[in-house]
N, C-alpha and C positions, 0 to 999 in steps of 0.2 A: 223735484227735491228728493223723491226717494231713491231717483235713479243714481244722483250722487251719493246717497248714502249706501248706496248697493256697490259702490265701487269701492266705496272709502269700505265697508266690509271685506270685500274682497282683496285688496291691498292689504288691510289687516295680516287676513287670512296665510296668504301668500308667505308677507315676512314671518310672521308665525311658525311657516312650513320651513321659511329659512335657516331660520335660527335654529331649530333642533333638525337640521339635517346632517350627513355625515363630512367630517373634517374636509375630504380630499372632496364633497361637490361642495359645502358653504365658502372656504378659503379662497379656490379662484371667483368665484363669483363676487365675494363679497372686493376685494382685492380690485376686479376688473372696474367693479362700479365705483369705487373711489378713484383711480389712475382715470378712469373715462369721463368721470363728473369733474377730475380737473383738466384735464386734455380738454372737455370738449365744452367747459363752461361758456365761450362765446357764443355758443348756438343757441338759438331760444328755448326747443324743444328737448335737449336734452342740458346738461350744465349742471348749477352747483346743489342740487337734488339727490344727483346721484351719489357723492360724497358721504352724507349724514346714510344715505341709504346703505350703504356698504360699509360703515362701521356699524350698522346698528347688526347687519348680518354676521360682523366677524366678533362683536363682544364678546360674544359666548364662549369664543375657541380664541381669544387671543387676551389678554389683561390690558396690553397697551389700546387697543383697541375701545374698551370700554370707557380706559380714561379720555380719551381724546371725544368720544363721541358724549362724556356729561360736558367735560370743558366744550364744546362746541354750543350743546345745549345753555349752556349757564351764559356764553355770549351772545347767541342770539335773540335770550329773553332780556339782557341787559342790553343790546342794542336797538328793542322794540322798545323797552321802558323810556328809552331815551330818543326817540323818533316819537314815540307821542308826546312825551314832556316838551320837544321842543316845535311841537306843530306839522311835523314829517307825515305824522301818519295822525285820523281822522278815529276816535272811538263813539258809536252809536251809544249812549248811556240809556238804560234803561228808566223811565219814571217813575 
């Protein structure tokens, strides 16, 4: 358990470093990871991850950017609400 928390820190970390980096290194990178998260969504290990990942690095330095990455967020909390409502997805309740 801690070891995934130590990653999920470091991913943190990482984008953190993304996001206030300079225009000409965050733009392709953020850029590359959106075109290659849709290019290469059929693959298991890379796919549609890399998308939200690469507008979360370009919000900063782009406005379109930001919007697309809440609207992406707003659907796929409204496409979980609606995977558990209809039995899709399994929530542990606490007692």
């Amino acid at each position: 358990m801690a070891e995934k928390e130590d990653v999920k820190t470091r991913l943190t970390r990482l984008v953190a470093q993304m996001r206030g980096a300079p225009r000409h290194v965050a733009i392709p990178v953020g850029v590359g990871l959106v075109i290659g998260g849709t290019i290469l969504a059929p693959l298991p290990i890379f796919g549609l991850w890399m998308a939200p990942l690469g507008l979360t690095i370009l919000a900063p330095h782009w406005s379109g950017a930001e919007r697309m990455s809440k609207r992406l967020r707003w659907q796929s909390m409204k496409m979980l609400r609606w995977s558990i409502r209809n039995g899709f997805v399994r929530v542990k309740r606490k007692g």
